[in-house]
ZAMAR-158735 format. One record per residue (C-alpha): residue number from 1; x, y, z negated; residue in one letter. Coordinates in pm, 1 decimal, always signed. Each point is the difference from the previous one (the first is absolute). Layout:
N
   resi         px         py         pz   resn
    NUM          X          Y          Z      A
...
***
This chain:
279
   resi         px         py         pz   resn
      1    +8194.2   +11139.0   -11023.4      X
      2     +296.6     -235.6      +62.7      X
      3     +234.5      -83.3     +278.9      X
      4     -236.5     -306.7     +135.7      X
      5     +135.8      +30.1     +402.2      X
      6     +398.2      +62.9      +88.9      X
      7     +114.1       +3.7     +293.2      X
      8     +394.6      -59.3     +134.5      X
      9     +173.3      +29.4     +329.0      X
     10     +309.4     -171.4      +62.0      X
     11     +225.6      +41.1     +280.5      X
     12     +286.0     -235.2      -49.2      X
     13     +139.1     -327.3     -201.8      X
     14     +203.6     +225.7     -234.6      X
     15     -299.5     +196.0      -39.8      X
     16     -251.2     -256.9      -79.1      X
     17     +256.6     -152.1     -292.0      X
     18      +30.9     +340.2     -148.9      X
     19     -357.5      +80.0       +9.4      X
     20     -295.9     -280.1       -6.8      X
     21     +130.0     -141.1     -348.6      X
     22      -31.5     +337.5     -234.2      X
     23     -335.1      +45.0     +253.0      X
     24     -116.6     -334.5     -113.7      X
     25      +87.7      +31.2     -346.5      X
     26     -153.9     +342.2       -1.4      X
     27     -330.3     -134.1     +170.1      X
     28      -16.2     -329.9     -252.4      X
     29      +20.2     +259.9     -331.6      X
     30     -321.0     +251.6     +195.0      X
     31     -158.9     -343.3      +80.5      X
     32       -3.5     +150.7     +360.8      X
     33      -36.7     -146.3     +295.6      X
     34     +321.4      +88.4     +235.1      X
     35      +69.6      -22.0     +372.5      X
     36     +355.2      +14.5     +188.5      X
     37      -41.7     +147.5     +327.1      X
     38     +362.1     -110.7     +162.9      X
     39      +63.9     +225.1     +318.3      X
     40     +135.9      -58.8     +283.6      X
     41     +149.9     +305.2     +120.4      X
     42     +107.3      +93.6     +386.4      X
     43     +211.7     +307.2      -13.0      X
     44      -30.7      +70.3     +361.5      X
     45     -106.7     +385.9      +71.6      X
     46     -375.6       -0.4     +107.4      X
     47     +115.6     +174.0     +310.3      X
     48     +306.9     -254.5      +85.8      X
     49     -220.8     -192.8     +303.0      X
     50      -13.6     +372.6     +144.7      X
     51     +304.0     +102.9       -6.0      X
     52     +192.4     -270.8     +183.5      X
     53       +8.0     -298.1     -237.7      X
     54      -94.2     -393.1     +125.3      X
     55     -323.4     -118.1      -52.5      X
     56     +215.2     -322.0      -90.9      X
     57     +189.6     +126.1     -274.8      X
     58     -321.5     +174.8     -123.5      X
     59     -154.2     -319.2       -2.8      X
     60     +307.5     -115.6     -195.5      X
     61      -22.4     +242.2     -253.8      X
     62     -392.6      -69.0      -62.2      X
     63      +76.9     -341.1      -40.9      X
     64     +308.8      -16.1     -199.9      X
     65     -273.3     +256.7     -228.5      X
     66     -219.5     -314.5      +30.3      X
     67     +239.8     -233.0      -79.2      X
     68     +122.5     +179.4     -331.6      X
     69     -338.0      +26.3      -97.6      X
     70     -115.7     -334.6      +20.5      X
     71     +350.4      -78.3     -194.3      X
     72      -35.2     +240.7     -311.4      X
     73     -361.9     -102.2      -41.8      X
     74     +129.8     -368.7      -15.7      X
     75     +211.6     +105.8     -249.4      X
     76     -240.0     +193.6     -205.7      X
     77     -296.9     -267.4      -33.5      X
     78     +320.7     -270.5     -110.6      X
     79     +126.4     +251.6     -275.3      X
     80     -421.3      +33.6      -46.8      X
     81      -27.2     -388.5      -82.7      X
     82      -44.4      -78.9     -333.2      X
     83     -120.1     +301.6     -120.4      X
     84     -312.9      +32.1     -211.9      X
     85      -95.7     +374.8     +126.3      X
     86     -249.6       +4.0     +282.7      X
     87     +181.6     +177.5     +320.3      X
     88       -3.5      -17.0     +311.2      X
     89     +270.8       -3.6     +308.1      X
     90      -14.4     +171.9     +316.1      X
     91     +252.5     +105.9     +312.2      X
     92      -62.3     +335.8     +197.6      X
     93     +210.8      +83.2     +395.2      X
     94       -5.1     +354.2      +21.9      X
     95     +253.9     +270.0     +185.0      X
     96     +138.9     +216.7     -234.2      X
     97     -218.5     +306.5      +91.7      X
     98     -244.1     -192.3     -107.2      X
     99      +59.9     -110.8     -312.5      X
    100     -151.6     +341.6     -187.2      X
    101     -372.4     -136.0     +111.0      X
    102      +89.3     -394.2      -74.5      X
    103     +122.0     +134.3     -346.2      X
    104     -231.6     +221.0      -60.3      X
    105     -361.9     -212.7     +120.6      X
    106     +120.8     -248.1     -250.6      X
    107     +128.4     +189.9     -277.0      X
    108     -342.1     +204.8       -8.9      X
    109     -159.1     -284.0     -162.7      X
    110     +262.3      -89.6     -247.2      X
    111       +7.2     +183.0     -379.3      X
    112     +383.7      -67.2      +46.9      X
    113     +273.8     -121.1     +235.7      X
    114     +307.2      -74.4     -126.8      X
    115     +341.5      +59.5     +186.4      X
    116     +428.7       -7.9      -17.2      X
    117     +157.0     +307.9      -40.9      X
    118      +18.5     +117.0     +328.2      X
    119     +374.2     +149.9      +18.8      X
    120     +300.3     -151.1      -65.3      X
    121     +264.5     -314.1     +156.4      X
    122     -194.4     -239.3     +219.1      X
    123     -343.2     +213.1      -12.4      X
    124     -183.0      -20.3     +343.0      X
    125     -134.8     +358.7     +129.3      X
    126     -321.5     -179.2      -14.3      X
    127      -27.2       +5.6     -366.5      X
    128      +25.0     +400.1      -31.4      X
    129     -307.1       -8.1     +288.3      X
    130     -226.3     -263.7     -186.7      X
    131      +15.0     +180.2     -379.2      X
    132      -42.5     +352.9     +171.7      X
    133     -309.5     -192.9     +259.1      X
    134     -110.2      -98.9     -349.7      X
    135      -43.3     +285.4     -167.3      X
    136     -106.4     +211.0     +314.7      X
    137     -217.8     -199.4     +213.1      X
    138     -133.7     -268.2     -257.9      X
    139      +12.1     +285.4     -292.7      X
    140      +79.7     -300.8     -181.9      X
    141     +216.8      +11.8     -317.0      X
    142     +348.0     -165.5      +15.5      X
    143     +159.3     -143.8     -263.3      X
    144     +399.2       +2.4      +86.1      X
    145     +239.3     -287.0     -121.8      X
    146     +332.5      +64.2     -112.9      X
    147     +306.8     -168.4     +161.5      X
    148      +65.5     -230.0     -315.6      X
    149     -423.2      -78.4      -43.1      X
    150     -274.8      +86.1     -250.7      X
    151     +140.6      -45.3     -384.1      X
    152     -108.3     -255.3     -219.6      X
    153     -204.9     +291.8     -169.7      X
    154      -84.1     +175.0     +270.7      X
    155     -328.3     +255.7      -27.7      X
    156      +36.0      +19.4     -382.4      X
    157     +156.5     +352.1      -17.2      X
    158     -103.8     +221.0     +295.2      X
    159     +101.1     +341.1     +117.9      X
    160     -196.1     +259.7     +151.3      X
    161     +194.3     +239.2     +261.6      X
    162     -233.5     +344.7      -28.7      X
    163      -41.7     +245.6     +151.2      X
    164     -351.5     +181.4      +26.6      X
    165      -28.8     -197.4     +368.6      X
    166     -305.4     -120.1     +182.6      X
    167     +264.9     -305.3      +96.6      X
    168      +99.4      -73.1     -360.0      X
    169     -316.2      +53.3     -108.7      X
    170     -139.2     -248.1     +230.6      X
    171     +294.4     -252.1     -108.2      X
    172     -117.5      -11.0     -371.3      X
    173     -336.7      -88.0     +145.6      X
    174     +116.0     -285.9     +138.7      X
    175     +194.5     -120.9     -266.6      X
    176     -240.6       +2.1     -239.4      X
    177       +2.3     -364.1     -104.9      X
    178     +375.0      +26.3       -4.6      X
    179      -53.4     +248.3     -310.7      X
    180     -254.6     -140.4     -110.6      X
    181     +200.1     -301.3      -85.7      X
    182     +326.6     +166.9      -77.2      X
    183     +170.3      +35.0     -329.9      X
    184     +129.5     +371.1      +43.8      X
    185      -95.7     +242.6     +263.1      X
    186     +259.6     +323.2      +21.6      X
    187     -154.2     +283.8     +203.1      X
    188     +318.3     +188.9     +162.7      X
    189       -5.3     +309.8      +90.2      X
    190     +291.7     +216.2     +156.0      X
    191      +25.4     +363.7       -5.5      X
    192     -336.2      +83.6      -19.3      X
    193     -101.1     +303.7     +207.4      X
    194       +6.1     +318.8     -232.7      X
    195     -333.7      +79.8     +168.6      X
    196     -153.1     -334.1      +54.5      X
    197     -399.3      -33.1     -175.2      X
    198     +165.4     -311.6     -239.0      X
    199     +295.6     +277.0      -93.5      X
    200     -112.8      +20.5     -418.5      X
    201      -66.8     -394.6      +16.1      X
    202     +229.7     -189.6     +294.3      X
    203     -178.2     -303.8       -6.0      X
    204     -260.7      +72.9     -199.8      X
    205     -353.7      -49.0     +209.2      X
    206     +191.7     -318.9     +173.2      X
    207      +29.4     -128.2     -385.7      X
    208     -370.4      +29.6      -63.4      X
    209     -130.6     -147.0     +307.2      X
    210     +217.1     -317.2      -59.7      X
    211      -63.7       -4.7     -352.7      X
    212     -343.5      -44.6      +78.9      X
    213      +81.3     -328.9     +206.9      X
    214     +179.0     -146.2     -295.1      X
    215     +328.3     +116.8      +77.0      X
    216     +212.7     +205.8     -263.9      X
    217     +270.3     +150.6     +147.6      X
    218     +265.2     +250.8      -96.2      X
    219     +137.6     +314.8     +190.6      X
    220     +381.6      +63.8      +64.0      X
    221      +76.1     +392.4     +131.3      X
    222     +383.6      -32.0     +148.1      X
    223     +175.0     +242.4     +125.6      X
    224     +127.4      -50.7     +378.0      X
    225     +411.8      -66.5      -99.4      X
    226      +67.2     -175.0     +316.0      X
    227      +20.1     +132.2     +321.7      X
    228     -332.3     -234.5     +116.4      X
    229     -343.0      -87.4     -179.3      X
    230      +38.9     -327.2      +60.9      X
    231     +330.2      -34.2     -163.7      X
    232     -163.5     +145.3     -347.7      X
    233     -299.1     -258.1      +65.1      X
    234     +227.6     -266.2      +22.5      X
    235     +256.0      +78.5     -281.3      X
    236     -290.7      +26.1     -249.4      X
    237     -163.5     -329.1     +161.5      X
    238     +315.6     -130.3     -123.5      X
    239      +34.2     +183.3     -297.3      X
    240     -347.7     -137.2     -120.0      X
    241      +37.8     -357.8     +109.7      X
    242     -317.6      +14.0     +268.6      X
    243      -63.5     -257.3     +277.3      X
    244     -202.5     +184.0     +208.9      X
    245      -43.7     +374.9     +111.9      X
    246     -345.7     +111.6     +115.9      X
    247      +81.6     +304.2     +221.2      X
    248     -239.9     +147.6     +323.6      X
    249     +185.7      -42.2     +297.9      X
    250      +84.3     +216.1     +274.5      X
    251      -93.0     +330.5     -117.8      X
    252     +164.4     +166.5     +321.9      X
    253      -47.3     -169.6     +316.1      X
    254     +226.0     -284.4     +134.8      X
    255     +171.8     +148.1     +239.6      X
    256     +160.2     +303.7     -257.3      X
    257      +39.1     -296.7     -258.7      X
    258     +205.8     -206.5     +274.3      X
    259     +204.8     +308.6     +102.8      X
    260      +46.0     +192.1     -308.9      X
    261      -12.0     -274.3     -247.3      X
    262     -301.1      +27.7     -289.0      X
    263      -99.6     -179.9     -316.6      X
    264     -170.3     -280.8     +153.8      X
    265     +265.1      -87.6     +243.7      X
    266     +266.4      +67.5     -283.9      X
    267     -158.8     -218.1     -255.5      X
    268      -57.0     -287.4     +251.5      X
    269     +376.4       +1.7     +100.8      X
    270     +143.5       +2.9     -374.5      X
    271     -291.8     -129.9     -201.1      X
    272     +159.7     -346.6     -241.3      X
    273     -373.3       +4.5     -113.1      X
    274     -369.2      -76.2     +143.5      X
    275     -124.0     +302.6     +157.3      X
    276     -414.0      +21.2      +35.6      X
    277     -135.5     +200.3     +264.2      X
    278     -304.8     +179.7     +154.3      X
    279      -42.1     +312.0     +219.6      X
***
């Protein structure tokens, strides 16, 4: 199995600069073929017409969504130009209640779709809506850039976020070829559950299965010093020089992660490193 089909949505110019070169040059190394879906977004509520707004400036809206659209997708096939991957270029209107089923009928068919971190100075609320659509909808995996880009050596030392999940689980399944073609896998666990069924062996079964793909990986137990998970993930994704984390996302639901705050929210706000995710 390898990446053969990614998928990316871009919103905006700023967006499109950030993200279709590291998508291009991660397509070109999987010898994939990869489309850019550019979006043309119209923010109006679904109920606006209803509750007193012009059918003029509706039809504004729909086609300033139009407009954009047909602009970023100009954009993406000249940045395409020249390139020896096969891809292919696209443009999508849709309100933004709608963009969970445009996301997610596309994404369905893709082994990955690759996106900007979603949080952070001139991020569009899109961005948070079309990873989550992703993962939800399209139960698609998403591979998440960093601000600064992928690293030269990016995917040669890999790190595992575990924790005895049906979502992280479900993550190292789809990034098999990932650690299949890494260097050095580190399984991380933190604070493993005093009563959990992996409690004499954190890591252990998830060692086996993997080692019977090809992949030999290595299990770190940390202790939770920091006041979040995610702050120990990151530290030791730092402390261990790895380009990517592989972590299940959204163990609790959205709505507690947007309100209360959770790993996969936390990690996607502070992550300075590629963060690979499936729920």
């Amino acid at each position: 199995m390898d990446y053969k089909s990614i998928l990316t949505f871009l919103g905006s110019e700023a967006e499109i600069d950030a993200t279709l070169p590291q998508a291009i040059r991660f397509a070109t190394r999987h010898e994939a073929h990869l489309t850019a879906c550019s979006l043309g977004v119209d923010m109006t509520p679904a109920g606006g017409f209803y509750m007193g707004a012009s059918p003029i400036l509706l039809q504004e809206t729909l086609e300033r969504a139009q407009s954009d659209a047909a602009e970023l997708e100009a954009r993406t096939r000249h940045l395409f130009d020249g390139e020896s991957l096969r891809w292919g270029a696209e443009s999508a209107v849709v309100q933004f209640g709608g963009l969970p089923a445009l996301v997610g009928l596309r994404a369905r068919f893709s082994d990955l779709v690759i996106q900007q971190q979603p949080y952070g100075e001139g991020t569009l609320p899109t961005q948070e809506a079309v990873i989550e659509a992703a993962l939800f909808e399209g139960q698609a995996a998403v591979l998440v850039l960093p601000p600064q880009g992928l690293v030269p050596d990016f995917g040669k030392r890999v790190m595992i976020a575990w924790n005895q999940s049906n979502e992280a689980l479900s993550a190292v399944r789809r990034a098999l070829p990932l650690l299949q073609a890494a260097d050095h896998v580190s399984v991380v666990v933190v604070n493993p559950p005093v009563h959990s069924p992996e409690r004499s062996d954190p890591g252990g079964l998830l060692t086996q299965m993997l080692s019977r793909h090809g992949v030999r990986a290595e299990v770190s137990v940390l202790a939770k010093t920091m006041p979040r998970v995610s702050d120990v993930l990151m530290r030791h994704m730092d402390d261990i020089d790895a380009s990517v984390m592989v972590m299940g996302a959204y163990g609790h639901s959205r709505l507690r992660e947007a309100i209360l705050g959770g790993a996969t929210r936390n990690v996607l706000e502070n992550a300075r490193h590629a963060v690979f995710l499936a729920h």
